[in-house]
C-alpha positions in Angstrom: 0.0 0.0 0.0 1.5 3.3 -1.0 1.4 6.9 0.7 -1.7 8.3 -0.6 -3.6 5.0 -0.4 -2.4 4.9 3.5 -3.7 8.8 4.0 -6.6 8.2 2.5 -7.2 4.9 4.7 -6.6 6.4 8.0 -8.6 10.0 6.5 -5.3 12.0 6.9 -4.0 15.1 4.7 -0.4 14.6 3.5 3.1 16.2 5.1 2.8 18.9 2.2 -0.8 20.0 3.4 0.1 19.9 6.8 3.2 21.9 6.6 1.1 24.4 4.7 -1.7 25.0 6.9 0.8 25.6 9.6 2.7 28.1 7.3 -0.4 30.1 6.8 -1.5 30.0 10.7 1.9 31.5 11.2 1.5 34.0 9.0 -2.0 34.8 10.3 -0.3 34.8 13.8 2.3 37.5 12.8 -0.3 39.8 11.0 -3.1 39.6 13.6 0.1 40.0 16.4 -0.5 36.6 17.8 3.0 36.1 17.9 6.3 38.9 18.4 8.7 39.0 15.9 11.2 41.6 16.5 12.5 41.7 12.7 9.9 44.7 11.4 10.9 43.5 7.5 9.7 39.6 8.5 6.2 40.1 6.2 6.2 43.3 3.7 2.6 44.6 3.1 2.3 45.6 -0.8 1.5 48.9 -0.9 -0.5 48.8 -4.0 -4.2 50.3 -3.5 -5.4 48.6 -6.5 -6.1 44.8 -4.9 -9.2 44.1 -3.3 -7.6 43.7 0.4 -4.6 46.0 0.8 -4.8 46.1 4.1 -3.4 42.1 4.0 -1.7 41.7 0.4 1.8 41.0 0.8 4.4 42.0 -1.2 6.8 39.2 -2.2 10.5 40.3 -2.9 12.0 38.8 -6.1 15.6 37.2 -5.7 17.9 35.2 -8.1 19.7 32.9 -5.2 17.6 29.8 -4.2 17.9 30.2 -0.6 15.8 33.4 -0.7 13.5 32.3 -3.2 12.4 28.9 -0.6 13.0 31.0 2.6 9.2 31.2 4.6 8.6 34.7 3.4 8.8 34.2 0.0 7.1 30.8 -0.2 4.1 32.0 1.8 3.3 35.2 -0.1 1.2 33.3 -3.4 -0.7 31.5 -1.3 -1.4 33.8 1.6 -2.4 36.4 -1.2 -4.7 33.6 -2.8 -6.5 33.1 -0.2 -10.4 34.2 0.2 -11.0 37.7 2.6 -13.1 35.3 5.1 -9.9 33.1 5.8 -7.7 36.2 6.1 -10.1 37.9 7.9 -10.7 35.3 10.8 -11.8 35.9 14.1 -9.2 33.3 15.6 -6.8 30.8 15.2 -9.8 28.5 15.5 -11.8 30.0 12.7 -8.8 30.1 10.5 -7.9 26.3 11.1 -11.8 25.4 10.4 -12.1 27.8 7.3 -8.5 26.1 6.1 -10.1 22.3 6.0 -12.4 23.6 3.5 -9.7 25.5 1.2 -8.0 23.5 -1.3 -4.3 24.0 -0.9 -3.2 20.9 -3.2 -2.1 23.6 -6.2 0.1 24.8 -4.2 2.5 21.8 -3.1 4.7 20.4 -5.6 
């Protein structure tokens, strides 16, 4: 029995998903101040007035060396920028984990 057969036995999401949804909760956590990081250029907020949420876009810096272009900030910016206003704008870490079981994040792993 392979991997996916094995998930889909026990009703499990894959590593990829998993370390997703816990990329975007982290994000969430450092935008809502959930969490203190001390770096203030950690997340960049785009300042482009044209998107339908700036308040939330962010702004994803363009590099040539592979170790930026895989580093958290970077990787996190397409999908955190993809996702709906109701998942961004969640009450709580809750609300964000619920609304993320129903989003489908398998585009986005490679």
């Amino acid at each position: 029995m392979g991997y996916p057969e094995r998930l889909a036995h026990l009703g499990l999401e894959s590593l990829q998903i998993r370390r997703l949804k816990c990329d975007i909760l982290l994000c969430y956590k450092v935008i809502h101040c959930k969490v203190v990081i001390h770096d203030l250029d950690f997340l960049v907020f785009s300042v482009c007035c044209v998107t339908r949420r700036p308040k939330y876009k962010l702004f994803k810096h363009h590099s040539n060396v592979n170790a930026c272009k895989y580093f958290y900030t970077s990787r996190i910016c397409d999908v955190w920028n993809s996702l709906h206003d109701l998942v961004v704008d969640a009450a709580s870490v809750t609300a964000i984990r619920r609304l993320l079981d129903r989003v489908d994040l398998v585009k986005y792993c490679s």
